[in-house]
N, C-alpha and C positions, 0 to 999 in steps of 0.2 A: 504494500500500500504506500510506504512512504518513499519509494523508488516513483511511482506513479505520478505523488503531488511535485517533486522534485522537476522532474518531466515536464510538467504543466508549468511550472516558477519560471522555468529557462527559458528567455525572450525569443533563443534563434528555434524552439520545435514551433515549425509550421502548423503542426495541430491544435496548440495551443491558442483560444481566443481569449479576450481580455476577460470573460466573463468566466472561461475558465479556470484563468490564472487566480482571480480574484476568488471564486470558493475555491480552490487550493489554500490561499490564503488564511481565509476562515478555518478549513477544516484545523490547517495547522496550528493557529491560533486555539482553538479549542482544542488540541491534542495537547497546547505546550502547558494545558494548565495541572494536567497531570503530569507530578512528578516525574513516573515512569518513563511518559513519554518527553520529556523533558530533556529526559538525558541518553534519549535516542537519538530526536531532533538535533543535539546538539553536534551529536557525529556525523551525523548530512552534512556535509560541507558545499555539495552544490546548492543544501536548501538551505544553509546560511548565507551563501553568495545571491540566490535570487533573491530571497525577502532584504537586504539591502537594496540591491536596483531596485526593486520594486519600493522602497521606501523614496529613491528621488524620480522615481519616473511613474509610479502608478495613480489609480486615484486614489480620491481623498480618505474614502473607505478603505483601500487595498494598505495605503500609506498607515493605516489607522491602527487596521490589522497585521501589518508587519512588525509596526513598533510594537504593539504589544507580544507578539509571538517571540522578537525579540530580547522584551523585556524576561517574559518569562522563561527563555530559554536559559538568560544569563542568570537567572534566579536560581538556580540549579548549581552550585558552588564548582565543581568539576569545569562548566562551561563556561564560566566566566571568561578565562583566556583567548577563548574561542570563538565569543563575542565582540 
């Protein structure tokens, strides 16, 4: 699954639309508030690369949802550095 959202975050897949990108976003965002998953997310490293870009080039929601997925990734003491 979180190969999938990754997939979707990455500007250059073709199949991705913005609409997609954007609940990728959410999902991840709601994944990042568990712990668990917290300290999964944070070893994506292409999904920490897209939800940045997606923080200066998305929308306002997508921007919203990044930062907080962010947030709570680096909330996750391990991840911090990674953030």
């Amino acid at each position: 699954m979180l190969v999938l959202l990754v997939e979707n975050l990455e500007s250059n897949s073709p199949s991705s639309s913005d609409t997609a990108r954007e609940n990728a976003i959410a999902t991840v965002f709601n994944l990042s508030q568990i712990t668990e998953y917290a300290a999964m997310l944070g070893d994506k490293q292409g999904l920490l690369q897209g939800l940045t870009k997606l923080l200066r080039e998305g929308s306002p929601r997508g921007r919203r949802d990044a930062a907080c997925a962010l947030f709570n990734i680096a909330v996750y003491g391990p991840n911090r550095g990674k953030v």
